[in-house]
NUBAKE-866273 format. One line per field, with one value per residue (C-alpha): y, z, x; residue number from 1. Coordinates in steps of 0.1 Angstrom, whole numbers, plus 5000, padded with zeros to 4 digits. Layout:
residues N
yy	c(Y	...)
zz	c(Z	...)
xx	c(X	...)
mivo	c(NUM	...)
//
This chain:
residues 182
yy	c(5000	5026	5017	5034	5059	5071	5061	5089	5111	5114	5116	5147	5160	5152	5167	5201	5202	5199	5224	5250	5247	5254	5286	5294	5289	5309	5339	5333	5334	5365	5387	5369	5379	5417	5413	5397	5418	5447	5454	5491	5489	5524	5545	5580	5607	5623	5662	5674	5672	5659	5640	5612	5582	5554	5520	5499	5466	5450	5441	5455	5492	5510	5544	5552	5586	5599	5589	5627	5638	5617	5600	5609	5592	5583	5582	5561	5563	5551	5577	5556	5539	5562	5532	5537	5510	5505	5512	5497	5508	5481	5456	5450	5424	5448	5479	5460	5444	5485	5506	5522	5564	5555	5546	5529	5521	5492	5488	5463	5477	5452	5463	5489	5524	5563	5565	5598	5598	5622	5624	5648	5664	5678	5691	5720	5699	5665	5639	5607	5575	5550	5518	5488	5470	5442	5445	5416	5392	5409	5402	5368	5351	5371	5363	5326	5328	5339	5315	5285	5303	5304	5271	5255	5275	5262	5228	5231	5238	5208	5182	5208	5200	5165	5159	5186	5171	5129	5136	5150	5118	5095	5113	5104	5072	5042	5026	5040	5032	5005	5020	5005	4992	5012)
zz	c(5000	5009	4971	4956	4980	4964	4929	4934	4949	4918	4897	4918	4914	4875	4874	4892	4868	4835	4848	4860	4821	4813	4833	4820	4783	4784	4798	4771	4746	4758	4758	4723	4710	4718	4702	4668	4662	4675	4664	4664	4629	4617	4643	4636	4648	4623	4638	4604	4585	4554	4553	4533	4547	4535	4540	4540	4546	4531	4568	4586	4601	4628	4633	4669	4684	4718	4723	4731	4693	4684	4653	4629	4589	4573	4536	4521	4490	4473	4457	4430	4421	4430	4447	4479	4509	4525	4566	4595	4623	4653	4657	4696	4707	4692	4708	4741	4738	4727	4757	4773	4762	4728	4694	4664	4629	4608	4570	4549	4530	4498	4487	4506	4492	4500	4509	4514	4547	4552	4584	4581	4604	4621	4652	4661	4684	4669	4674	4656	4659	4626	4638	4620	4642	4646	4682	4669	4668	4702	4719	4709	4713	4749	4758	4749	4767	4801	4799	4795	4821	4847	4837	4848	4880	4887	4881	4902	4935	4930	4932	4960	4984	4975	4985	5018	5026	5023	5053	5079	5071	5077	5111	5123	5144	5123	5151	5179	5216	5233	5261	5295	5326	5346)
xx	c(5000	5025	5040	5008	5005	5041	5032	4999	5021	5044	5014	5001	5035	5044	5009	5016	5045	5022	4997	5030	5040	5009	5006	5038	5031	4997	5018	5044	5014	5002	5037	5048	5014	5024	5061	5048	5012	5025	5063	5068	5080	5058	5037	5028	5014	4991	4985	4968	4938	4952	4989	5011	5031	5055	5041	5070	5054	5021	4994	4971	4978	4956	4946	4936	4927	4909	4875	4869	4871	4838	4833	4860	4857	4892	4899	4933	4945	4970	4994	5010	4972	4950	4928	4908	4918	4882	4885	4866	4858	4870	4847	4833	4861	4891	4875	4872	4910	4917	4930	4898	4891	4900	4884	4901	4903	4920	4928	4947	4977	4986	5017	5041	5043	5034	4996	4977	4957	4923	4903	4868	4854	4892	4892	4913	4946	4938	4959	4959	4979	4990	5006	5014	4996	4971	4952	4927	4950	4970	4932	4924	4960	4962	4929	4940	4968	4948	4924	4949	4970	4938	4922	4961	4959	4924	4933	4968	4949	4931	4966	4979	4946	4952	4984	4980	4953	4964	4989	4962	4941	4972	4978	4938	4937	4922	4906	4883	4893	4875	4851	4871	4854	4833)
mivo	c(1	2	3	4	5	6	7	8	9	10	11	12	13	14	15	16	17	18	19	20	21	22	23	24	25	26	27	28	29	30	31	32	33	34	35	36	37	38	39	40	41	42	43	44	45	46	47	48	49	50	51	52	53	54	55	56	57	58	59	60	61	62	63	64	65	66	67	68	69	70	71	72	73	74	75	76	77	78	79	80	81	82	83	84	85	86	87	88	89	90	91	92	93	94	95	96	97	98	99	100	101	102	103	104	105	106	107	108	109	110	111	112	113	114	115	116	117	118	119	120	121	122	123	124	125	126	127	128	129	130	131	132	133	134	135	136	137	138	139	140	141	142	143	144	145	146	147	148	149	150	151	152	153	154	155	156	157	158	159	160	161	162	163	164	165	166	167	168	169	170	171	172	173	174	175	176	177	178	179	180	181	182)
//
C-alpha cells in the first residue's frame, strides 16, 4: 500500500508540473502575441487634416485617436494607384481588447508604398495615431493565453489540496478506543 501511495504522489506532482507549464506557456502566449502583432515597425502621429506616409510593409495598420474627438471618417488612397483602401471601424472584441478612452480604425495595406491619409470632420489639436499593428489578433492570442494560464491554475489547487490534505488523514487514528470498565 505505501508503494501506491508514492506512485499517486508522483502523479500529483508530475501533474503540478504539466499544469506549472501550462501557466507558463499561456503567459508566454500572451507577451509573444504583443512582440509579433504589434512590432513598432511604423507608428505615427498624424497632427493634420490631410497627410502622406510610407508604408514599408504590406498588413494591417491601425489608426487610433481619443475617444473625446467623436466620430471621425478616414479616407486612404494610394498615391502611385489612386485606389481607395476601404477602413473599418474596430469591431466589439478589438474595441474592448483597445486601451479604454480611445476609438480605432483598421485597413489592409497590399503592397508597401506612399499612401495619402484624410480624416473629416478635424478638430482643432487632433491627434491621431498610425501603427502597424494588429490589436485583433494581440486580443484573441492574449485572451488565449489567460484563459489557458487560469484554467492550469484552477486545476493546480486541485493536486495541492490533494496531497495537503492525504497527510492529515494518515495522522487520524484508524481505530476508535475501546470503552474500558466502569
Amino acid at each position: 500500500m505505501p508503494e501506491a501511495k508514492r506512485s499517486s504522489r508522483i502523479l500529483a506532482l508530475l501533474l503540478l508540473v504539466v499544469l506549472a507549464g501550462g501557466i507558463g506557456f499561456g503567459f508566454w502566449m500572451t507577451d509573444k502575441a504583443h512582440e509579433y502583432y504589434y512590432p513598432g515597425r511604423l507608428h505615427l502621429l498624424i497632427q493634420e487634416q490631410d497627410s502622406t506616409f510610407e508604408a514599408e510593409q504590406a498588413g494591417r495598420h491601425e489608426l487610433s485617436y481619443r475617444d473625446e474627438l467623436g466620430d471621425l471618417k478616414f479616407d486612404v488612397v494610394s498615391v502611385a494607384k489612386g485606389t481607395r483602401i476601404p477602413i473599418e471601424p474596430f469591431g466589439v472584441f478589438t474595441q474592448l481588447a483597445h486601451t479604454s478612452g480611445w476609438r480605432g480604425h483598421a485597413f489592409q495595406i497590399d503592397s508597401p508604398g506612399l499612401y495619402r491619409l484624410s480624416a473629416r470632420p478635424w478638430p482643432n489639436g487632433a491627434e491621431v495615431h498610425l501603427s502597424y499593428t494588429d490589436t485583433e489578433a494581440i486580443a484573441r492570442w492574449s485572451l488565449g493565453g489567460i484563459l489557458l494560464a487560469g484554467t492550469c491554475l484552477g486545476l493546480m489547487i486541485l493536486p495541492v489540496i490533494r496531497l495537503l490534505k492525504r497527510p492529515r488523514e494518515a495522522a487520524r487514528p484508524t481505530e476508535l478506543p475501546t470503552p474500558g470498565p466502569d
